[in-house]
Every structure is written in C-alpha cells, then in structure tokens.
TIFIKE-669455 format. One record per residue: residue number from 1; z, y negated, x negated of N, C-alpha, C in turn. Coordinates in steps of 0.05 Angstrom, whole numbers, always signed. Example, Ala and Ser with C-alpha at 12.3 -4.5 7.8 and 13.67 -1.06 7.14 Angstrom:
<recs>
> 1, +156, +114, -264, +156, +90, -246, +156, +66, -264
> 2, +142, +45, -257, +143, +21, -273, +157, -1, -258
</recs>
This chain:
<recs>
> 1, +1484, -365, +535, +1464, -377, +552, +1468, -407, +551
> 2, +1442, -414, +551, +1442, -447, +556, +1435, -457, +585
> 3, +1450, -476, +595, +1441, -492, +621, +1435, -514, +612
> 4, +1414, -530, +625, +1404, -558, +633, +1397, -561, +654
> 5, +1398, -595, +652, +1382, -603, +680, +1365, -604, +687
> 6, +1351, -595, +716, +1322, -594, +726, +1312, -618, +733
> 7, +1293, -627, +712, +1294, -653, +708, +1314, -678, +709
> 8, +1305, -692, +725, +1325, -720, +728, +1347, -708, +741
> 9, +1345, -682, +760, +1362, -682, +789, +1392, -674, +760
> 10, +1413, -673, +781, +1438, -656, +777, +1453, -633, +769
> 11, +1420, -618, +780, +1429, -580, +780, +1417, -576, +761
> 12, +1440, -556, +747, +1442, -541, +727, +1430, -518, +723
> 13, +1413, -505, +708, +1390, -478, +713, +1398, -465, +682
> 14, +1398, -446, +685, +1391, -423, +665, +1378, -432, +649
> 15, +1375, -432, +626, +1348, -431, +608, +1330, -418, +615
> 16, +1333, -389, +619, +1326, -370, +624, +1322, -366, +656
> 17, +1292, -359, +671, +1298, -361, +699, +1284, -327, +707
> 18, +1304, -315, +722, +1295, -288, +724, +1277, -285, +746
> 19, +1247, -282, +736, +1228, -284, +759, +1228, -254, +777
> 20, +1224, -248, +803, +1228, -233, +825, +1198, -217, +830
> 21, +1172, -223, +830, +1157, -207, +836, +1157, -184, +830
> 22, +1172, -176, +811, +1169, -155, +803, +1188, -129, +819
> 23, +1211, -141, +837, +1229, -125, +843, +1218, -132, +879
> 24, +1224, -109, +894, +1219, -105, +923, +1214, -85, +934
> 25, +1180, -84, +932, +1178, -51, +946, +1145, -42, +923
> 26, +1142, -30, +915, +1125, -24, +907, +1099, -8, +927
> 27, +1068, -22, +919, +1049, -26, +943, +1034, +21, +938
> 28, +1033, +21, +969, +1024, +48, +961, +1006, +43, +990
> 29, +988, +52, +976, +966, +57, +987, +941, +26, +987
> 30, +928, +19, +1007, +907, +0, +998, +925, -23, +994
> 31, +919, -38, +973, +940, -63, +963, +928, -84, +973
> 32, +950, -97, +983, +952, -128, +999, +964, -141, +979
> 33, +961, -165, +997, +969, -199, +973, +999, -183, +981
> 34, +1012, -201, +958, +1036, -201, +952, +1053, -181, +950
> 35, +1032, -148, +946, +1042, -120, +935, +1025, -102, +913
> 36, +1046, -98, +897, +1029, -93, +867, +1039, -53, +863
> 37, +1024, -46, +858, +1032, -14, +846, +1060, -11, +832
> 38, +1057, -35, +811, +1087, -36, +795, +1104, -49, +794
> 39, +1103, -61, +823, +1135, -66, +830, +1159, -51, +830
> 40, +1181, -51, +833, +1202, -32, +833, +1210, -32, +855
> 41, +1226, -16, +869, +1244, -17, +883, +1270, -23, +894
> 42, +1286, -32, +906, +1315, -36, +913, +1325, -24, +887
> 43, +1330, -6, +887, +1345, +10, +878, +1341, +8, +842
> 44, +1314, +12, +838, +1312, +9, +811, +1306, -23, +801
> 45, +1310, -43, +818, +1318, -73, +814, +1346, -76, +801
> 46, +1358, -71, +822, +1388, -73, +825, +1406, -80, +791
> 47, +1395, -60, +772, +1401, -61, +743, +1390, -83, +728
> 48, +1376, -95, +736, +1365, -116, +717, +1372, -142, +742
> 49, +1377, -150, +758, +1391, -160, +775, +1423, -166, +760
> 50, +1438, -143, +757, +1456, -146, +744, +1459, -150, +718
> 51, +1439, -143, +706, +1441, -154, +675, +1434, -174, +664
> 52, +1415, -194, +686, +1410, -231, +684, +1444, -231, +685
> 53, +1459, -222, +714, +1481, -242, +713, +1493, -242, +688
> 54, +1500, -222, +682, +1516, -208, +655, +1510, -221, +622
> 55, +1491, -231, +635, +1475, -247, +608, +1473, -272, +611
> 56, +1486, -282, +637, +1484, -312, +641, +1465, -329, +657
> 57, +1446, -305, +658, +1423, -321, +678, +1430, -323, +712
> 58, +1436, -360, +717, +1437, -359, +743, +1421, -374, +763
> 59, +1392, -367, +748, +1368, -376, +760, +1354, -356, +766
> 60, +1349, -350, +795, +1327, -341, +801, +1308, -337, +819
> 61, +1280, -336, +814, +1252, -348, +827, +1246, -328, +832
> 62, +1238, -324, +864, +1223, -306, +883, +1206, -320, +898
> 63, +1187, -308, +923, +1180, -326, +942, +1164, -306, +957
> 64, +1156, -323, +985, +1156, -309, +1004, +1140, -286, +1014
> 65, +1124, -287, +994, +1094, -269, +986, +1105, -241, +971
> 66, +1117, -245, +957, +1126, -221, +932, +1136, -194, +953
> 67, +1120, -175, +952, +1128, -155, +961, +1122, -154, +991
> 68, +1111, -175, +1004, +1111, -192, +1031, +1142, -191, +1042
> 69, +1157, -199, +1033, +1183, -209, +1036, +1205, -196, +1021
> 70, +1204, -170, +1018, +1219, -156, +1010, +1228, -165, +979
> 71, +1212, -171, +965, +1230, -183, +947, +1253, -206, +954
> 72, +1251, -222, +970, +1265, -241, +978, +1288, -224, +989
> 73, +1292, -211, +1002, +1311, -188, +1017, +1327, -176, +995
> 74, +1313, -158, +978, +1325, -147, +958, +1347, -166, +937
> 75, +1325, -186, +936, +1348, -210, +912, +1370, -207, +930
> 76, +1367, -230, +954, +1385, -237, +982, +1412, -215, +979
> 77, +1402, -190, +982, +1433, -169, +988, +1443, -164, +968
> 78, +1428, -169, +944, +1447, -163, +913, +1461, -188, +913
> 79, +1448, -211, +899, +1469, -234, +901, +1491, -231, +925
> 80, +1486, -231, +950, +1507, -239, +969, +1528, -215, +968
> 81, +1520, -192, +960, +1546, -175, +942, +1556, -178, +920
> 82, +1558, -187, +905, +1556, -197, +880, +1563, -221, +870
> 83, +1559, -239, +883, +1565, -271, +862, +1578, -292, +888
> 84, +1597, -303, +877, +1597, -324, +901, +1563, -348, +902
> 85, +1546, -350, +933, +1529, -366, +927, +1535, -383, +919
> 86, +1550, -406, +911, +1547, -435, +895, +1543, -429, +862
> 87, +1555, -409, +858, +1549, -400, +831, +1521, -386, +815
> 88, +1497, -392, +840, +1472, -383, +824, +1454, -409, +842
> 89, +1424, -408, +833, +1402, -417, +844, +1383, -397, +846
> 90, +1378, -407, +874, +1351, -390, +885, +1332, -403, +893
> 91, +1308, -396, +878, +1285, -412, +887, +1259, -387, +902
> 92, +1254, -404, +914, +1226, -388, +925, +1211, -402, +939
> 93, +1191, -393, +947, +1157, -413, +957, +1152, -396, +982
> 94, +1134, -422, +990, +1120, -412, +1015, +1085, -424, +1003
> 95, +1063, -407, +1022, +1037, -412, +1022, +1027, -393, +1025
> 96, +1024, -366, +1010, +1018, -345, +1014, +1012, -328, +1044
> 97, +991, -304, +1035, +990, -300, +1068, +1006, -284, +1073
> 98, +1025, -293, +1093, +1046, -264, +1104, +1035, -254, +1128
> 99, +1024, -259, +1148, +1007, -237, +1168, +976, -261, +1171
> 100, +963, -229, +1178, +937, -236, +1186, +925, -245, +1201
> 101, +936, -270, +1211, +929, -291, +1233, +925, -325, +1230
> 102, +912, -335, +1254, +906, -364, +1240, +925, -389, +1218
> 103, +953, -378, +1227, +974, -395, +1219, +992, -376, +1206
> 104, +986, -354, +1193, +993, -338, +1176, +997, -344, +1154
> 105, +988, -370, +1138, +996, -375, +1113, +992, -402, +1109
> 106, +988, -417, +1085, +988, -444, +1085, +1007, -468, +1086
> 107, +998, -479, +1088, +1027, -511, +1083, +1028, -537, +1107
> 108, +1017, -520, +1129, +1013, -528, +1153, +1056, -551, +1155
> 109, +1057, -561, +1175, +1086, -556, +1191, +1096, -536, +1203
> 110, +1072, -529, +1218, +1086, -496, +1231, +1083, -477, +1207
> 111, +1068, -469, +1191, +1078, -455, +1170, +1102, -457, +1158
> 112, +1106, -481, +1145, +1124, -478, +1132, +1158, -486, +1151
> 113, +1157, -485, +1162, +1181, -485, +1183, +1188, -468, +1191
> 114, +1168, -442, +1210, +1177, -420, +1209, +1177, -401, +1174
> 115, +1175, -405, +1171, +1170, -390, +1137, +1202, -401, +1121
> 116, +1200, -426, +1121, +1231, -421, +1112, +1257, -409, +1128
> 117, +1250, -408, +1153, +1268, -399, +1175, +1267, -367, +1164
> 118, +1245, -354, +1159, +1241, -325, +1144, +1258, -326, +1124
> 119, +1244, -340, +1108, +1266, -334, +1080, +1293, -337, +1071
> 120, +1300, -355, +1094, +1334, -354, +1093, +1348, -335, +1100
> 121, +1337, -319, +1126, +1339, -297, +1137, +1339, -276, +1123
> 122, +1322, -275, +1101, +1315, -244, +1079, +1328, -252, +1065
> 123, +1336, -268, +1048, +1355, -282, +1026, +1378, -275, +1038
> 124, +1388, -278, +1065, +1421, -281, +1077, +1442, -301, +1059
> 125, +1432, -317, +1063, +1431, -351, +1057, +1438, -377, +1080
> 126, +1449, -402, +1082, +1442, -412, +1090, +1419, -441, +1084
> 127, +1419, -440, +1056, +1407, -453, +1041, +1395, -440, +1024
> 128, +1363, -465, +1012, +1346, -449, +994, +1353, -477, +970
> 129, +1362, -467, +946, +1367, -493, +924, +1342, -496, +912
> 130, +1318, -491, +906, +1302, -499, +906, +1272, -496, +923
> 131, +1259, -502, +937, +1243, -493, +957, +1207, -499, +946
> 132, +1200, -486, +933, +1168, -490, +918, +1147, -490, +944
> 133, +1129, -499, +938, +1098, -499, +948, +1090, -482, +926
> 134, +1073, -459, +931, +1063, -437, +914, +1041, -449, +905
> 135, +1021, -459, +923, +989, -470, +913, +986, -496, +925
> 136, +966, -510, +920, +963, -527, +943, +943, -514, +962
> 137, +946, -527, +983, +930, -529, +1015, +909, -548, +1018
> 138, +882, -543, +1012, +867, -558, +1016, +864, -559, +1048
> 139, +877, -545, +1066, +865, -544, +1097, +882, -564, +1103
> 140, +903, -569, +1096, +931, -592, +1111, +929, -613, +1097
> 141, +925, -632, +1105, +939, -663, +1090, +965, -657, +1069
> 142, +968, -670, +1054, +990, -671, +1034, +1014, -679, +1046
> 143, +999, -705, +1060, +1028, -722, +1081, +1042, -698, +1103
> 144, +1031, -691, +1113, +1037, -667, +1134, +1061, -640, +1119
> 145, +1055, -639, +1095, +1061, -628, +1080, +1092, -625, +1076
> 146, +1087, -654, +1058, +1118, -664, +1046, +1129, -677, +1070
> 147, +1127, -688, +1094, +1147, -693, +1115, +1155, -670, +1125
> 148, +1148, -651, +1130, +1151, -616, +1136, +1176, -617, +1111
> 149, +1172, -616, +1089, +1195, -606, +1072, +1215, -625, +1076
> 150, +1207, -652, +1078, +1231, -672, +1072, +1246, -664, +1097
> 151, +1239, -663, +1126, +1263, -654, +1136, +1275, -628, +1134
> 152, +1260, -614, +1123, +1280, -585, +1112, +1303, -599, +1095
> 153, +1298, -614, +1085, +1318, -623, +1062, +1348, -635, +1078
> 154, +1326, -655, +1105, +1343, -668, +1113, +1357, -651, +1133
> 155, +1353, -633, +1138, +1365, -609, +1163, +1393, -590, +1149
> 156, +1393, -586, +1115, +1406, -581, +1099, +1397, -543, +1097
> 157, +1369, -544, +1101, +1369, -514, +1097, +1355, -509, +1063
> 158, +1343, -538, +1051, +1343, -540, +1030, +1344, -557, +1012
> 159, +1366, -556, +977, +1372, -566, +971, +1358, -596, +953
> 160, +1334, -579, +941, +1309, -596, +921, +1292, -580, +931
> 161, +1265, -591, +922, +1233, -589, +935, +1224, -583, +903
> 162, +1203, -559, +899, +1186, -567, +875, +1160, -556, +880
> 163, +1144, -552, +869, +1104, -550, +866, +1105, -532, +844
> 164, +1078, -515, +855, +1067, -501, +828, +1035, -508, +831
> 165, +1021, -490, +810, +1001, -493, +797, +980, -509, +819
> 166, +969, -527, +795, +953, -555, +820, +950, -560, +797
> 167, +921, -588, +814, +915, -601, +791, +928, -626, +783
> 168, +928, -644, +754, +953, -662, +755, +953, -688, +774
> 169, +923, -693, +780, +919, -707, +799, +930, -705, +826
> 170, +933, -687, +838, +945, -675, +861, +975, -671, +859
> 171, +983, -677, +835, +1011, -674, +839, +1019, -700, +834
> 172, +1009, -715, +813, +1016, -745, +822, +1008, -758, +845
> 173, +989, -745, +864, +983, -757, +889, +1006, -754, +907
> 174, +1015, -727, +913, +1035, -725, +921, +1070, -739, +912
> 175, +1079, -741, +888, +1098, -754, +877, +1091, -787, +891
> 176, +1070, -802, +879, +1065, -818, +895, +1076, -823, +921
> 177, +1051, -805, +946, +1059, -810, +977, +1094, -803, +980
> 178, +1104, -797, +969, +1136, -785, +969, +1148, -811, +964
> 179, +1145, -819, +943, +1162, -848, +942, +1146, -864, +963
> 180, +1124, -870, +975, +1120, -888, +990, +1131, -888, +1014
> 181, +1134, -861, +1025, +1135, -863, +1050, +1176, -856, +1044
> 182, +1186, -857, +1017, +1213, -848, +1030, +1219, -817, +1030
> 183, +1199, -805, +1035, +1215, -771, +1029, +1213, -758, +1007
> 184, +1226, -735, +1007, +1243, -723, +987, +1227, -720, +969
> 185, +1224, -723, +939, +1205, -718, +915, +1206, -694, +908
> 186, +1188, -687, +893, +1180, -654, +881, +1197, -662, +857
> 187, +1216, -638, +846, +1231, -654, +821, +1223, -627, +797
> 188, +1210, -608, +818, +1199, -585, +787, +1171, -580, +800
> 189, +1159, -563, +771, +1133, -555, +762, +1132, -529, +758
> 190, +1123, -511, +775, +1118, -484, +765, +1091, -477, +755
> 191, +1084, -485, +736, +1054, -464, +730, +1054, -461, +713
> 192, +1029, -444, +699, +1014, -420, +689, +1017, -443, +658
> 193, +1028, -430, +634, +1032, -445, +618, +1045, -414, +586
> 194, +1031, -418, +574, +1036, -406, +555, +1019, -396, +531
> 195, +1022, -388, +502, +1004, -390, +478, +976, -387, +484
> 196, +968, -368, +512, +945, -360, +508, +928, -388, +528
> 197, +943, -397, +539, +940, -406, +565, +950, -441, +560
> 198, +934, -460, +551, +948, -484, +551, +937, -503, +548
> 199, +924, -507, +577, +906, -525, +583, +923, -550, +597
> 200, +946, -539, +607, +970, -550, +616, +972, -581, +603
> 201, +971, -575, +578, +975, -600, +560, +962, -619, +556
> 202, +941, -619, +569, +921, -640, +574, +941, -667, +590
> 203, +941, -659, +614, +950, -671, +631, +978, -666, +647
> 204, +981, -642, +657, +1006, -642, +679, +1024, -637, +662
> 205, +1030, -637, +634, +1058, -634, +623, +1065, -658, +618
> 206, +1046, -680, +602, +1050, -709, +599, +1064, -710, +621
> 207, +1050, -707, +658, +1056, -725, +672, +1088, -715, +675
> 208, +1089, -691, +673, +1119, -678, +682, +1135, -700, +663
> 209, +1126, -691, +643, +1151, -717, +615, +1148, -742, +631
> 210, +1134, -758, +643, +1137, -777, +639, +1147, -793, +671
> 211, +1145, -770, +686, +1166, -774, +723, +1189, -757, +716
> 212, +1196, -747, +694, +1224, -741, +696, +1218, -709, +719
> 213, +1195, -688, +710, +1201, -674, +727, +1194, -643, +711
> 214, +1228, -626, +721, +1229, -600, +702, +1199, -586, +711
> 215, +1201, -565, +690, +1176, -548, +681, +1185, -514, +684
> 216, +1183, -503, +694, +1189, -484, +694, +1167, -459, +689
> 217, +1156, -452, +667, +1127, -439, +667, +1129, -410, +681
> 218, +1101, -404, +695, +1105, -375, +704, +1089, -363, +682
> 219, +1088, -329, +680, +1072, -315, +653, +1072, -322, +628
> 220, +1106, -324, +621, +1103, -345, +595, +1092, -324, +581
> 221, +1093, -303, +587, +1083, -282, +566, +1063, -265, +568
> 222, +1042, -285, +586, +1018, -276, +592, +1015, -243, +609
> 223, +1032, -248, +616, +1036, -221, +638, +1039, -199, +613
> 224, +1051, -204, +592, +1048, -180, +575, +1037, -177, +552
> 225, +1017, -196, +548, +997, -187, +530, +1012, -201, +501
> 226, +1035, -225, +505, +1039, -231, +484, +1056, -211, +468
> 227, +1066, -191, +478, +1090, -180, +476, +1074, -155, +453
> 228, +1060, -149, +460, +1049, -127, +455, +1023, -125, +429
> 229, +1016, -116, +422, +994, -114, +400, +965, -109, +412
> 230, +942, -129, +406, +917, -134, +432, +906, -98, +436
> 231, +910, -79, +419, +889, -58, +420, +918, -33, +429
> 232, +941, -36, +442, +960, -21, +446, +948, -9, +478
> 233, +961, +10, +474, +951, +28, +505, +961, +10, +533
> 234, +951, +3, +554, +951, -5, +566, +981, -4, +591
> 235, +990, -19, +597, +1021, -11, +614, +1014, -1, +637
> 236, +1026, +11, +654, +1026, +6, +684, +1017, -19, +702
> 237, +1029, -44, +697, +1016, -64, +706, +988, -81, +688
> 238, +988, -76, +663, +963, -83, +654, +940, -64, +670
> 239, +946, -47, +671, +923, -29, +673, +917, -27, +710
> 240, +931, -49, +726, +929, -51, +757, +931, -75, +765
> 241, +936, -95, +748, +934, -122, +755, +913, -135, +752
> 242, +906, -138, +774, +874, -149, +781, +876, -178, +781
> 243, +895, -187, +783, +898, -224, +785, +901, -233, +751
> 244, +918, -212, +743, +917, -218, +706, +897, -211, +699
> 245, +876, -198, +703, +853, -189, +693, +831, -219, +698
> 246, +838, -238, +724, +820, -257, +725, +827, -280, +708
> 247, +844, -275, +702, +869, -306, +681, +858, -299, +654
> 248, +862, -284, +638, +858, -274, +611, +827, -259, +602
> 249, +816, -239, +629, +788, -229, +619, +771, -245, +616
> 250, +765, -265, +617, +747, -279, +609, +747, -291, +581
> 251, +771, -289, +574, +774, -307, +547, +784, -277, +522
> 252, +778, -254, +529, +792, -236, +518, +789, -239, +484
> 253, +768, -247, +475, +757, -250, +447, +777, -265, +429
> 254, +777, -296, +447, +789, -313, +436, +825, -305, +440
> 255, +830, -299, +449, +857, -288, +461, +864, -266, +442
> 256, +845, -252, +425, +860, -228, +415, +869, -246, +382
> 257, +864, -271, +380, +862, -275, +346, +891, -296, +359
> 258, +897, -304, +381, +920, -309, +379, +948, -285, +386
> 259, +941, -266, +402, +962, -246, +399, +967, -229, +375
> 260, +947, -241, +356, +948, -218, +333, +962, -250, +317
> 261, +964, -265, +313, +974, -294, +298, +1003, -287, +311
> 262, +1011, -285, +336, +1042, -279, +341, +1054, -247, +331
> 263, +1033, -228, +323, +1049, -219, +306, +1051, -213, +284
> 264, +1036, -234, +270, +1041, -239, +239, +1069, -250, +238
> 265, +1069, -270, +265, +1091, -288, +249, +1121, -280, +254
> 266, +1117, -247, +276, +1139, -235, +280, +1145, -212, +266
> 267, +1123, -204, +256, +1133, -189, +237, +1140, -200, +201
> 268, +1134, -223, +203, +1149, -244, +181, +1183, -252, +179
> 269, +1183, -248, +210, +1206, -250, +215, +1228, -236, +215
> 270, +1215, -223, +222, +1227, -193, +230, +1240, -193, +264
> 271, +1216, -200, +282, +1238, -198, +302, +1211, -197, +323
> 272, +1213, -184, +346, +1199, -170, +362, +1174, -194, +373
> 273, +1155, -186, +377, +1130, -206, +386, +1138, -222, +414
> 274, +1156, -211, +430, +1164, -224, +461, +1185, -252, +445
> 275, +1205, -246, +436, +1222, -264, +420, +1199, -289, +403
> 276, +1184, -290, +400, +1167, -312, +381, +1151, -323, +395
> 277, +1138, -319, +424, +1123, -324, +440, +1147, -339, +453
> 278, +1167, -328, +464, +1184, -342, +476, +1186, -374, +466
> 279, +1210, -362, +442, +1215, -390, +431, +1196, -404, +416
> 280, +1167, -404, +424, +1158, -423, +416, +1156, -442, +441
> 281, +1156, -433, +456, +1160, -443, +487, +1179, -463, +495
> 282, +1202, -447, +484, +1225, -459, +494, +1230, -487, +473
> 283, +1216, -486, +446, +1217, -508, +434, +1194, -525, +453
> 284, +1186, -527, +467, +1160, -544, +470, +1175, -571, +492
> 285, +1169, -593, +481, +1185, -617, +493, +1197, -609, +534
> 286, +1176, -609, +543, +1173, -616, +571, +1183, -580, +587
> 287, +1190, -554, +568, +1205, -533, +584, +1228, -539, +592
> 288, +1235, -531, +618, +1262, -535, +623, +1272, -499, +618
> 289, +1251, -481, +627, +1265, -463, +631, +1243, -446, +646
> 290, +1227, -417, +622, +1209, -401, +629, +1219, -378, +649
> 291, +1192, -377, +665, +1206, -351, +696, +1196, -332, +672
> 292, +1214, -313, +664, +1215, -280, +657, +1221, -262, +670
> 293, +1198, -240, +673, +1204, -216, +693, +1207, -191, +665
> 294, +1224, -176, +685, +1232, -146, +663, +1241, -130, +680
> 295, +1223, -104, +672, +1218, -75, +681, +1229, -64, +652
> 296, +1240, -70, +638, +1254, -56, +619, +1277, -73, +610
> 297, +1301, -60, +605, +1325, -78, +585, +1323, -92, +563
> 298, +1295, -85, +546, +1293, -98, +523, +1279, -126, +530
> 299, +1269, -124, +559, +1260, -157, +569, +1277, -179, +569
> 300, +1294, -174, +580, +1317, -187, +589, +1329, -203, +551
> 301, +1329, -172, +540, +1359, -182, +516, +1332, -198, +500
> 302, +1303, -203, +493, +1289, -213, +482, +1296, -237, +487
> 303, +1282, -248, +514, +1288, -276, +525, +1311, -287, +515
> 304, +1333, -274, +527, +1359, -290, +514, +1359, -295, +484
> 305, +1355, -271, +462, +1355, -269, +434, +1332, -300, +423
> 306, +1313, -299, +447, +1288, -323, +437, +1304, -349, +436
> 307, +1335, -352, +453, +1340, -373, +459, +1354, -395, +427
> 308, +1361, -367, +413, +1375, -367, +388, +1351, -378, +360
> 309, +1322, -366, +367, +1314, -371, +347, +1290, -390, +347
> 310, +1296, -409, +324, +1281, -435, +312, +1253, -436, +299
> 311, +1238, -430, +308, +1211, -433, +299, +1211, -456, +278
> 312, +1205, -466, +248, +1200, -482, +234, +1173, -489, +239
> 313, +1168, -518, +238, +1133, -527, +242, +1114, -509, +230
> 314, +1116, -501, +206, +1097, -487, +191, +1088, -451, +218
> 315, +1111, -451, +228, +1109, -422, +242, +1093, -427, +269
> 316, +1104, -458, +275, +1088, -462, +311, +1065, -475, +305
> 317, +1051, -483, +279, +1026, -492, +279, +1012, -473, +267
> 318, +1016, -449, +257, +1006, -419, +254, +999, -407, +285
> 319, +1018, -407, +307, +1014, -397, +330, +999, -409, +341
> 320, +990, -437, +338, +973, -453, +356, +947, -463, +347
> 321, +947, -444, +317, +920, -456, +308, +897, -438, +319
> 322, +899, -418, +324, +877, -399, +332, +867, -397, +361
> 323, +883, -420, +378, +868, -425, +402, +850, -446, +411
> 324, +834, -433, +429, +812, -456, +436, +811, -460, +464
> 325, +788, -484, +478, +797, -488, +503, +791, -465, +519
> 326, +805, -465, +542, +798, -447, +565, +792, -458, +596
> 327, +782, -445, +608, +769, -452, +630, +802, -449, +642
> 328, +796, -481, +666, +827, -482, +682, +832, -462, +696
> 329, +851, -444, +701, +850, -423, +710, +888, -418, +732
> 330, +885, -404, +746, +917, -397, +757, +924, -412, +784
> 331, +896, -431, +795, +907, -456, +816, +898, -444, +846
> 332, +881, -409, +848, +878, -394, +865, +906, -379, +881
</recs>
C-alpha cells in the first residue's frame, strides 16, 4: 500500500479509500434516501472491513445518510474492536435527510452540530479526522456554514473539514470566505470523477491542483459499469440503483464505446477491466486517493493490484479518446 498526503495538510491516507455505503443495513421494503436493496449487513460487512485493514487500507469514507446511520455504527464497532483509533481515518458527511422534519437535513448550524454530535456517537469516537459537506445547501449561507464547522474543529470533535460534489465556483467561493474570515479551510474534494464521467476537468480539478487541495473521487468505477462488459447481465445493484441510472442513462450510447475501449486495453494486458479503469485514475495528476466499495474480494485485491500497474501514454490516450462531453451531473 501506498500513503500520501491529503493535500497540503499532514495526514497520511491510503491510496486506496474504502468507501462505506455499501455496508449497514440493507433497505426492505419502500426505499428511503440513504437505503439501497444492496447494501450488506453487519455481519456480511465485517469481512471486507477486515480485508482493507489486511491490505493496508486505513482510509475510510462513510457518512451520515448511508444506511441512515447505520453504516456509520457498523464501521464505528468494527474499527473500535479492531485497530487502535490513531491508526486509521474516518471520514464522513453531513447534509442528507436523516428524519422528516424542517431541520432534518441540510448545512444549517443546528444541522450540522447536532449531526456531528450523531455521528460520533455511531462511530464510538471522540473525533471525526475528516468531516465532509456531502452537497451544497442552497437554503443556508455558506458563511453560516463554515463557522458551524470551524468551531467543530475548534471544540476538537474534528480533525480537517472537506466538500463534495459542487460547482467549482462554489468551492472557490467558499475556500475564499475561509481564509477571509480566519476559519478552518476545506483541504479535500470528494466528487463524481471517473472515465465515463469527466467533466471534472474543466474546472474543479485545476482548482484542486492549484489551492493545494486532495481529491478523493467517489464512483471511480462508475458504480460498476467500468468493471464489467456494457451488454453483461445486470448485478444486484445495477439493476436497483435508481441514482446510477440518473448519472450514466442519459449518456448510455456514448458510454458503451468507452467501456468497450477499457476492455480492449485489459484484455491487451491481460489484467481484469476494474484494474485499468483504476489505474488510469490513479495516474491522473490531481488523485490523492479513489473511494472504492466491494461486495466481493476480488474488489478489494483489484484496487490494490491497480496500484502496481503503469498505464504507458499510448494506453491512457486509447481510454480517453472515445469520450465526449456530458451533461454536469452528481451535484443532487
């Protein structure tokens, strides 16, 4: 395993960051935000939980929505049996709706105050080492926002602050008001970033290179689709994920001449279509370190195996010639 730094800061992350939605409680019956049919359970988490550690990964991204908490809980009692806390990072977000009331979700102060007070609690934690904004809040001021986190920071219940998917404007607005007024900066980037999907590069990856701020992509593998061959029978979660169906159905045409380009160039290789999607990623200037979820063992040992292999120019301008633009998509 490889570590670097999350961006400019100090802390050290995984290459590799083991994303959490996937592990908690799986949704039965009419599905709500932040419960999916194919989630797992406690119990059938627990194994791939232990096989990030075992493999080195001591990054990992949950948040407060996933499972409506219970993923947070589930990570929470494995790690705290398991590892001394200084020896991993836990990141997770607030915004999402956790109950169905006026101040139920969002990036309010009172949201996010009681909400991290939740997730320390399900984590069994006293600290969160990295603390995300899941979306932005067009109902709250920005300022309202980041003074809400900066004294989380300054209270010591968390260690760094970071943002996900937004537009780049809005995230240099915010970096901005942060240095003006003195509180704590956003020092990572979580969004929607990968072969099929890379509109990113327009704008918010420059800006990330150029404030010194890590990247951490979610769906580097397009929830799946890169992994797989475009006309293969459909998974369990392909075939019930209604949020991946709004990210990718629209562009399905153009999307199938690049999943079929990644596995030319893996079966050139000789090495599995998740491994070539990866590391083309992981070569890309401004990654610090893609969130990967796995419902199977061969997820896990890919990612790492991707960490090993070198894409030559001739292979990453094969993978990137067959895409075209896409509508901005992932900031819902």
């Amino acid at each position: 395993m490889d570590y670097v730094n999350l961006g400019r800061t100090g802390l050290k992350v995984s290459r590799i960051c083991l994303g959490c939605m996937t592990y908690g409680a799986p949704a039965t019956g009419e599905l709500k935000a932040g419960r999916h049919a194919w989630a797992l359970d406690e119990a059938a988490s627990q194994p791939f939980f232990r096989q990030a550690l075992d493999l080195g990964i001591t990054f990992f991204d949950t948040a407060n929505v996933y499972s409506s908490g219970e993923s947070e809980a589930v990570l929470g009692r494995f790690l705290k049996a398991n590892v001394r806390r200084e020896s991993v990072v836990i990141a997770t977000k607030v915004h999402g709706l956790m109950r169905d009331e006026p101040n139920g979700r969002g990036l309010s102060r009172k949201a996010i105050l009681f909400e991290a007070d939740q997730s320390l609690r399900r984590l069994g934690t006293d600290y969160i080492d990295l603390y995300q904004i899941h979306r932005w809040d067009d109902d709250t001021p920005i300022e309202e926002t980041l003074e809400a986190l900066h004294d989380l920071v300054k209270a010591g219940k968390v260690r760094y602050l970071g943002a996900s998917s937004m537009h780049a404007w809005q995230f240099a607005k915010a970096l901005y008001l942060a240095d003006r007024h003195g509180w704590t900066r956003f020092v990572s980037m979580q969004n929607h970033y990968n072969l099929l999907y890379r509109e990113e590069e327009r704008e918010m990856l420059p800006l990330c290179q150029a404030e010194g701020i890590g990247v951490i992509p979610w769906s580097p593998l397009a929830r799946g689709r890169l992994a797989r061959p475009a006309q293969a029978e459909p998974t369990p979660r392909l075939a019930t994920d209604q949020y991946g169906k709004t990210l990718y159905g629209r562009t399905e045409e153009a999307d199938r001449a690049v999943v079929d380009r990644v596995g030319e160039v893996a079966g050139r290789l000789g090495v599995p279509r998740a491994q070539v999607a990866l590391a083309w990623m992981l070569g890309q200037p401004a990654i610090t370190a893609p969130i990967v979820g796995a419902t199977q063992p061969h997820h896990l040992q890919d990612a790492i195996a991707a960490l090993g292999l070198r894409l030559d120019p001739e292979a990453r301008a094969a993978l990137e010639a067959p895409y075209v633009p896409h509508p901005v998509l992932g900031f819902g």
